[in-house]
C-alpha positions, 0 to 999 in steps of 0.5 A: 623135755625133748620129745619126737613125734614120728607121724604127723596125722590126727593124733600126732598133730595134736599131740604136737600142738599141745606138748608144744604149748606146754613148753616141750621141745618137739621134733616131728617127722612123717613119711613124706618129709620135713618139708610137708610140715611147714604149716605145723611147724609155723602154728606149734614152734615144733621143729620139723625133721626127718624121720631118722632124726625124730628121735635124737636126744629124745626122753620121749619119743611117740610112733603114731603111725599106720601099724603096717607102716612100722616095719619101714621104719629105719633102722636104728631110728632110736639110737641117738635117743635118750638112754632111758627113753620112754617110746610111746607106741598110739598104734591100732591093727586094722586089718579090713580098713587099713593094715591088711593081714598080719599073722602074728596078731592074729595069732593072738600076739598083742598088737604093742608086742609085735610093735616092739618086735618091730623095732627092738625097743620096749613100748607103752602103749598110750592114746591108742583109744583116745579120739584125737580131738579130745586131746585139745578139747578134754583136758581138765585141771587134777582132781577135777571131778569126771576127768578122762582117764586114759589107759596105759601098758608096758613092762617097763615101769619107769618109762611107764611112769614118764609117759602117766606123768607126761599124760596127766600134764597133758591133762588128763588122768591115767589107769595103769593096765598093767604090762604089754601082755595085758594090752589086749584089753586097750585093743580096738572092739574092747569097752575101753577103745574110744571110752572117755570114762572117768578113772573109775569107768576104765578100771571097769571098761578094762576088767569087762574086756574079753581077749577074743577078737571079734570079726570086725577086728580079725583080717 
């Protein structure tokens, strides 16, 4: 498939390095511009490129940047994207550490909503909760007992699809958790965020989440 990857940090990087190693078409971007990703390019074979053209012919496109970052995104950054293109979003709010105070979050909107709201385009939210170096050290083989198992939300139930499939090539298994309303229960404070349980251990995790947001978690 041809994927871009708008952000080139931990979790960005490495998802370059493995969808490139699977054969991907990759193309990256990040804020400081293409030519900051030379080294990345030269190690994966990803193509390096601005962000206003991350997205174009892409069937699958990941945002994994900074959620205070998202607003500035430019305009129309997925029109030359894929009809039915499947926009991952990996983001977290981090309002003490990083994001500052975002209101509609904390009015109890689900953080992939806003991001959808943000740039008019549906998301499933995926790796918002996985440690970035499992992603090279963690993949194993389908059906191998124990494999982690990553959860995922969204509305849209055929993108949805592409991203679990795209997830289990990668090398891991997926519990789905149902729409974006739902997706507080992958939020950062939630028995799931960081959890490398198997399928079984984040059905659990995700059914003991509690939609409270505890101090920690609250601007």
């Amino acid at each position: 498939m041809k994927i871009g990857i708008i952000g080139a940090g931990n979790i960005g990087g490495n998802l370059t390095r493995r969808l490139t190693a699977l054969g991907h078409d990759v193309s990256v971007a990040n804020s400081r511009g293409p030519h900051t990703l030379t080294d990345l390019a030269e190690e994966t074979g990803a193509t390096p490129v601005p962000v206003e053209e991350a997205a174009r012919g892409a069937q699958v496109v990941v945002v994994t940047i900074p959620l205070k970052a998202v607003p500035g995104l430019p305009a129309g950054f997925l029109d030359g994207a894929a009809a039915d293109v499947a926009v991952i979003d990996t983001g977290n709010y981090y309002p003490r550490q990083r994001d500052g105070r975002i209101a509609e979050i904390e009015d109890g909107l689900t953080e992939s909503r806003w991001t959808e709201r943000q740039i008019g385009h549906p998301v499933i939210k995926a790796f918002n909760g996985t440690y970035a170096q499992d992603i090279l050290d963690k993949p194993r083989p389908k059906g191998t007992p124990g494999r982690v198992a990553l959860p995922v939300s969204g509305d849209d139930e055929a993108a949805k699809k592409v991203v679990r499939d795209l997830i289990d090539e990668l090398g891991f298994d997926t519990v789905d958790n149902g729409g974006q309303d739902e997706s507080w229960r992958q939020q950062p404070g939630t028995p799931v965020y960081g959890n490398a349980g198997d399928v079984d251990e984040i059905r659990a995790a995700l059914a003991a989440a509690s939609r409270e947001r505890t101090a920690d978690w609250r601007a």
